[in-house]
LONU-871983 format. One line per field, with one value per residue: residue number from 1; residue in three letters; z, y negated, x of N, C-alpha, C, CB in turn. Coordinates in nm, 2 decimals, padded with zeros to 4 digits. Glycine has a CB too. Example, Ala and Ser with C-alpha at 12.3 -4.5 7.8 and 13.67 -1.06 7.14 Angstrom:
LONU-871983
num = 1 | 2 $
residu = Ala | Ser $
n.w = 00.78 | 00.71 $
n.v = 00.57 | 00.22 $
n.u = 01.32 | 01.28 $
ca.w = 00.78 | 00.71 $
ca.v = 00.45 | 00.11 $
ca.u = 01.23 | 01.37 $
c.w = 00.78 | 00.79 $
c.v = 00.33 | 00.00 $
c.u = 01.32 | 01.29 $
cb.w = 00.90 | 00.57 $
cb.v = 00.45 | 00.06 $
cb.u = 01.13 | 01.41 $
//
This chain:
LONU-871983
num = 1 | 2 | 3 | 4 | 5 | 6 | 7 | 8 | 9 | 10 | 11 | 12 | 13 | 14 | 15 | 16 | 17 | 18 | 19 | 20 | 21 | 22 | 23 | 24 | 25 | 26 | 27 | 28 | 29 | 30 | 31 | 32 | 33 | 34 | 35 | 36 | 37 | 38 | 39 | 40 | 41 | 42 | 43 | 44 | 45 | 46 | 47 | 48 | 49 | 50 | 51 | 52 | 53 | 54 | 55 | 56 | 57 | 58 | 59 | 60 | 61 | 62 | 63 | 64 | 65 | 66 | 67 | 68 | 69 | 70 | 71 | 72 | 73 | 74 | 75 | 76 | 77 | 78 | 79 | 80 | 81 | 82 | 83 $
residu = Unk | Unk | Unk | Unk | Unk | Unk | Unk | Unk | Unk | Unk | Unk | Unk | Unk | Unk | Unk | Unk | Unk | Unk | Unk | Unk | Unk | Unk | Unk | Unk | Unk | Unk | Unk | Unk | Unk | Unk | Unk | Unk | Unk | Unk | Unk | Unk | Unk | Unk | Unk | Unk | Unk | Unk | Unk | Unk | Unk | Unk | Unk | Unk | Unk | Unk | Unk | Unk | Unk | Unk | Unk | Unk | Unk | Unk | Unk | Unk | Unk | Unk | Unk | Unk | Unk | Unk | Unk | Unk | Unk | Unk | Unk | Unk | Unk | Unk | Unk | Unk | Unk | Unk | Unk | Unk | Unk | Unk | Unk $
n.w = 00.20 | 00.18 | 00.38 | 00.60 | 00.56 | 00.55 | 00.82 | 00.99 | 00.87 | 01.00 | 01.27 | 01.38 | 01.56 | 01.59 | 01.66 | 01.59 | 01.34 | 01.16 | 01.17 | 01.04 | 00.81 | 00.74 | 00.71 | 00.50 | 00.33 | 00.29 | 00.16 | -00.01 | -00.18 | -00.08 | 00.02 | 00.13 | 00.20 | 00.35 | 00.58 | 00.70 | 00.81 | 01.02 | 01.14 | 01.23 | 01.44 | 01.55 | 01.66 | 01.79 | 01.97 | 02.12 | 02.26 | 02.15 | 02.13 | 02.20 | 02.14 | 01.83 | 01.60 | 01.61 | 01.59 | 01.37 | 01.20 | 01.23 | 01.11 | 00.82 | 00.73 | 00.74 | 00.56 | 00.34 | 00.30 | 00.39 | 00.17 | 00.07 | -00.05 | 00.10 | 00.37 | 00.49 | 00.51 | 00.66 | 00.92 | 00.98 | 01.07 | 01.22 | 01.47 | 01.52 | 01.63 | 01.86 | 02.01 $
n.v = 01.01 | 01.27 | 01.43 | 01.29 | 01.41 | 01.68 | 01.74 | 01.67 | 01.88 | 02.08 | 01.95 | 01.88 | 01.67 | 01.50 | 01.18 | 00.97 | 01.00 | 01.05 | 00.75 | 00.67 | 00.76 | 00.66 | 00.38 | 00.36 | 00.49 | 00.25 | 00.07 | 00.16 | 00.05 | 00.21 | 00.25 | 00.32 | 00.60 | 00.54 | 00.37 | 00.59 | 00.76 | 00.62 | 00.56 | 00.82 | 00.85 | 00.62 | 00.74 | 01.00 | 00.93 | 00.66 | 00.50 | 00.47 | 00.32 | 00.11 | 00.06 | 00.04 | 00.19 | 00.05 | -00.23 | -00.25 | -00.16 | -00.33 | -00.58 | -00.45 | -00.51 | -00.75 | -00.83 | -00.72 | -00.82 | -00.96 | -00.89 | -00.62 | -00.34 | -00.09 | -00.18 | -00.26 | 00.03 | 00.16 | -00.03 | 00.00 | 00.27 | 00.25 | 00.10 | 00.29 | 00.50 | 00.33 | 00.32 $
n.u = 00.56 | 00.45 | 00.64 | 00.53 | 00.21 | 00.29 | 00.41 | 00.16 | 00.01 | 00.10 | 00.08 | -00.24 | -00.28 | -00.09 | -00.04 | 00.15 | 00.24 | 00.02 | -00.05 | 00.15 | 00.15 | -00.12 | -00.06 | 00.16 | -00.01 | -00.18 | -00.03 | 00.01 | -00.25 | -00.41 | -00.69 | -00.96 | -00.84 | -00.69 | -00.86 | -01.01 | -00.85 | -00.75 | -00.96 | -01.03 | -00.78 | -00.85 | -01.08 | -00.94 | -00.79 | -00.79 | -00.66 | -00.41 | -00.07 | -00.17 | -00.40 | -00.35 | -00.48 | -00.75 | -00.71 | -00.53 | -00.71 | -00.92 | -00.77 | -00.72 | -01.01 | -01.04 | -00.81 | -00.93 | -01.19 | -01.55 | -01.72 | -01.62 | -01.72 | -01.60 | -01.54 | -01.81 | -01.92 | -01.73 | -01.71 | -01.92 | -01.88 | -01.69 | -01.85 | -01.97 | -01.82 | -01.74 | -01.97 $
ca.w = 00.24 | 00.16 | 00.44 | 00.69 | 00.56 | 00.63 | 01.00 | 00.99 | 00.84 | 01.15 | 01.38 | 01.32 | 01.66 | 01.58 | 01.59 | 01.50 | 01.12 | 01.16 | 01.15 | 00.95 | 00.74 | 00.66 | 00.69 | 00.37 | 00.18 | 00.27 | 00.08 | -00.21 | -00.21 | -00.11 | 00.12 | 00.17 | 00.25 | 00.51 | 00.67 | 00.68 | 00.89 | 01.10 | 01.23 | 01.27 | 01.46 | 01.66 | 01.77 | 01.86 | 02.07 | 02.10 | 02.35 | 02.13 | 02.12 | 02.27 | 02.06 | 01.72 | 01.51 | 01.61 | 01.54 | 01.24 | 01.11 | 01.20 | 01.00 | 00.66 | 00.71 | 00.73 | 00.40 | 00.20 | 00.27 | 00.42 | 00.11 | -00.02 | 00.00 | 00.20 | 00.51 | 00.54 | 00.54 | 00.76 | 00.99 | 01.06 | 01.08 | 01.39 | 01.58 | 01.57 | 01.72 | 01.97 | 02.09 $
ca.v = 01.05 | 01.40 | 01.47 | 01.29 | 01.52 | 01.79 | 01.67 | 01.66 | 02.02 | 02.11 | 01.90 | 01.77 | 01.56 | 01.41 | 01.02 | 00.88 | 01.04 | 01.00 | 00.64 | 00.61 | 00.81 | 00.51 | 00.23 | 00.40 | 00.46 | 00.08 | -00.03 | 00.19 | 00.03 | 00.40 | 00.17 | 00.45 | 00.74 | 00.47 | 00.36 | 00.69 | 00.83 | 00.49 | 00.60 | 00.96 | 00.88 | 00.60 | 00.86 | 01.09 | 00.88 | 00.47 | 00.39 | 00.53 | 00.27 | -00.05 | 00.02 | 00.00 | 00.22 | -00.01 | -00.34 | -00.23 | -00.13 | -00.52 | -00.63 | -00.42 | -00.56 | -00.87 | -00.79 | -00.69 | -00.93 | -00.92 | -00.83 | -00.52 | -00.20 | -00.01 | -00.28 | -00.21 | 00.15 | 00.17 | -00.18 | 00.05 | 00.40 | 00.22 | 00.06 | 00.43 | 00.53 | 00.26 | 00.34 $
ca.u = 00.43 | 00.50 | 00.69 | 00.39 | 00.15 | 00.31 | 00.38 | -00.02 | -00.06 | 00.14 | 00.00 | -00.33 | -00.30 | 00.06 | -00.02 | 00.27 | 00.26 | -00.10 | -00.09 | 00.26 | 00.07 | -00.22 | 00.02 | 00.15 | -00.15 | -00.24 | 00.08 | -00.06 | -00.34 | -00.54 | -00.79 | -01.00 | -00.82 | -00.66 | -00.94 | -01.06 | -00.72 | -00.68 | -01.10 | -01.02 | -00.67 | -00.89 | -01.16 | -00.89 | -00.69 | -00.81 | -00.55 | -00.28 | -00.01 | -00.22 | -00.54 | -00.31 | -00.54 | -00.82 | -00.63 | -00.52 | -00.89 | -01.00 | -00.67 | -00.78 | -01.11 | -00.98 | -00.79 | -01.02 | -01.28 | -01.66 | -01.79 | -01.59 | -01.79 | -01.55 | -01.55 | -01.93 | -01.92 | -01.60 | -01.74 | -02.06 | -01.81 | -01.63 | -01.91 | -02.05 | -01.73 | -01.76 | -02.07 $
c.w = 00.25 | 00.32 | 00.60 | 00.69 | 00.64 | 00.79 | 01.04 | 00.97 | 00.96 | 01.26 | 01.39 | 01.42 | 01.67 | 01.51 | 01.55 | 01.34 | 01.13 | 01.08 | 01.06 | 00.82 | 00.60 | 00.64 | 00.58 | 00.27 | 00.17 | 00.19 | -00.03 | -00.30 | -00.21 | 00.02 | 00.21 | 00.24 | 00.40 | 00.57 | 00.71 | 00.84 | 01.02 | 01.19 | 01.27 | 01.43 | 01.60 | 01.74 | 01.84 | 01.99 | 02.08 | 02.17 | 02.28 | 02.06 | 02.11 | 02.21 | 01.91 | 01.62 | 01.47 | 01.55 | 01.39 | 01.12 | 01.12 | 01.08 | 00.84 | 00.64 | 00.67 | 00.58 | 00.29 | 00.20 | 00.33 | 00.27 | 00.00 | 00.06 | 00.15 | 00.33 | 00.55 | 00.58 | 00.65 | 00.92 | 01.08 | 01.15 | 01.27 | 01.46 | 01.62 | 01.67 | 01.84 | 02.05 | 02.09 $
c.v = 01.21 | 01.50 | 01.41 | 01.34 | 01.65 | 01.78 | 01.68 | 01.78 | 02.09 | 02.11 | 01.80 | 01.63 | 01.46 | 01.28 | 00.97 | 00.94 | 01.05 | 00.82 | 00.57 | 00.65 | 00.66 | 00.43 | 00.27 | 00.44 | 00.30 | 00.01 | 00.07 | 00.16 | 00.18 | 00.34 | 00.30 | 00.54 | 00.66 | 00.45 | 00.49 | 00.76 | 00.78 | 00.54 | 00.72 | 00.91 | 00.77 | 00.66 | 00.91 | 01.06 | 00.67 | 00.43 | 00.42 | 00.34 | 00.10 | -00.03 | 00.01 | 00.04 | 00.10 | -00.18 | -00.33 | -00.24 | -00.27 | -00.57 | -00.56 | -00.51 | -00.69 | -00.90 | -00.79 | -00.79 | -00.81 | -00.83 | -00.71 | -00.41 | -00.10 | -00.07 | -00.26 | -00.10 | 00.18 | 00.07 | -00.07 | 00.22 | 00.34 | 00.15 | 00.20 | 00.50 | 00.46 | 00.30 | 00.44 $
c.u = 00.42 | 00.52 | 00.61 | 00.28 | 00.16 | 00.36 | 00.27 | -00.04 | -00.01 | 00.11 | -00.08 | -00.30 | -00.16 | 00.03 | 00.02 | 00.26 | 00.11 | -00.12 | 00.04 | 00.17 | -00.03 | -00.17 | 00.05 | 00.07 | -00.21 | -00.14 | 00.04 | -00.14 | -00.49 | -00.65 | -00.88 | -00.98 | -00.71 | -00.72 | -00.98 | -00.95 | -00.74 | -00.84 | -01.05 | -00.93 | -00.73 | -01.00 | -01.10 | -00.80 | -00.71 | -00.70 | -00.39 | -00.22 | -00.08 | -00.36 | -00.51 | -00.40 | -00.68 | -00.82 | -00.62 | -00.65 | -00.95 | -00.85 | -00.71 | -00.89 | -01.12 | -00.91 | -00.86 | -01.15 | -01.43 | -01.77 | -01.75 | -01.63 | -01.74 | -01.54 | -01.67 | -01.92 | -01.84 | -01.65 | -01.87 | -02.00 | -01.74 | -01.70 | -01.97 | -01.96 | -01.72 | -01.82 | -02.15 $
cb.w = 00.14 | 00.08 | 00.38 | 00.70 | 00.47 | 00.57 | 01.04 | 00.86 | 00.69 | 01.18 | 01.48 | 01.33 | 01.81 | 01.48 | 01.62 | 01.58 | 01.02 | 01.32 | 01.29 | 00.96 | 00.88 | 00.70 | 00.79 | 00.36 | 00.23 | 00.42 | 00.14 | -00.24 | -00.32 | -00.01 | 00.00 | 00.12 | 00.08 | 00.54 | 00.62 | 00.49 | 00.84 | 01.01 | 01.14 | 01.14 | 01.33 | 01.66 | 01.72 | 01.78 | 01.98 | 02.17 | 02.54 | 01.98 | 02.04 | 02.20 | 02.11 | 01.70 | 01.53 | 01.71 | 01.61 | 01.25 | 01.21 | 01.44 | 01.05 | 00.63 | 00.80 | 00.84 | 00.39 | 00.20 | 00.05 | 00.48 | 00.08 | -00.08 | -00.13 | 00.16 | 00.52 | 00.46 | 00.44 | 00.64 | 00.86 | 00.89 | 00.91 | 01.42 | 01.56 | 01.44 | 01.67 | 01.97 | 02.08 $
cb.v = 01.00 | 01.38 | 01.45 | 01.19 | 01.54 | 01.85 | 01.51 | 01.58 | 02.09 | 02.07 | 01.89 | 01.83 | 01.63 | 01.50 | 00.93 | 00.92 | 01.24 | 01.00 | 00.58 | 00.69 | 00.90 | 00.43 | 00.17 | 00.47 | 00.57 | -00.02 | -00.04 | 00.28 | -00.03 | 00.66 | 00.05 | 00.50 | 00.87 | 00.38 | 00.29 | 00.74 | 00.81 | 00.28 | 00.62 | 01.08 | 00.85 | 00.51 | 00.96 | 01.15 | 00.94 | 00.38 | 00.44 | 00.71 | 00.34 | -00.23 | -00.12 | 00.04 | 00.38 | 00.02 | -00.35 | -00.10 | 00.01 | -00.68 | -00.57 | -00.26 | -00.54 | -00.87 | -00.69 | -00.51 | -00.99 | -01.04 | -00.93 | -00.53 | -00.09 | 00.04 | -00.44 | -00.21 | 00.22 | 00.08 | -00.38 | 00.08 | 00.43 | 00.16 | -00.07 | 00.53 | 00.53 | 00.17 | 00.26 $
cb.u = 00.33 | 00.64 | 00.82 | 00.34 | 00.16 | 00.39 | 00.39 | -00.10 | -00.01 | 00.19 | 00.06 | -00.50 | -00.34 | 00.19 | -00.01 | 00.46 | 00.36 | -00.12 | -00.13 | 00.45 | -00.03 | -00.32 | 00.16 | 00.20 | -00.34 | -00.24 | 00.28 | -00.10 | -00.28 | -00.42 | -00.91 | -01.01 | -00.71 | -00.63 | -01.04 | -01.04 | -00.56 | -00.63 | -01.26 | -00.93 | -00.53 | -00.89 | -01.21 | -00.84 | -00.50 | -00.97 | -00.55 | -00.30 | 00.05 | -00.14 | -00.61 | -00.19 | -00.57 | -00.85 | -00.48 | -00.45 | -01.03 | -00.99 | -00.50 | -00.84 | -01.15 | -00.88 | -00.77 | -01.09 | -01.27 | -01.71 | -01.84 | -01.46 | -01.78 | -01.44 | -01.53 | -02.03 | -01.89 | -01.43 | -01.80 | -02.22 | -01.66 | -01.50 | -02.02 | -02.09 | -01.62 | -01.78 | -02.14 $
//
């Protein structure tokens, strides 16, 4: 993780450690600070690699279930990005 950070402190717009980035806080269980990246990374780029960041964000959601806090907040975070 370390070493995708700093890739990031580098270059904020570098997707690829962007989104290796969250895939590794999702295996940490850092929900949050994933969802959080995977919105940014699909604001900054939606078509990056098929739409993955956006995929991915229905897959957590999916994860975690309709009724855990952070799927509301996050569920309402990317229809605002949508639209």
């Amino acid at each position: 993780m370390a070493d995708l950070k700093s890739r990031l402190a580098q270059n904020a717009e570098d997707d690829e450690a962007a989104y290796q980035l969250a895939v590794q806080q999702l295996s940490r269980q850092q929900y949050e600070a994933a969802l959080d990246g995977l919105l940014k990374l699909f604001t900054r780029n939606r078509g990056y690699e098929g739409g993955l960041p956006h995929k991915t964000l229905l897959q957590v959601f999916d994860l975690l279930g309709n009724d855990h806090p952070l799927v509301t907040v996050y569920r309402r975070k990317l229809f605002a990005a949508l639209y």
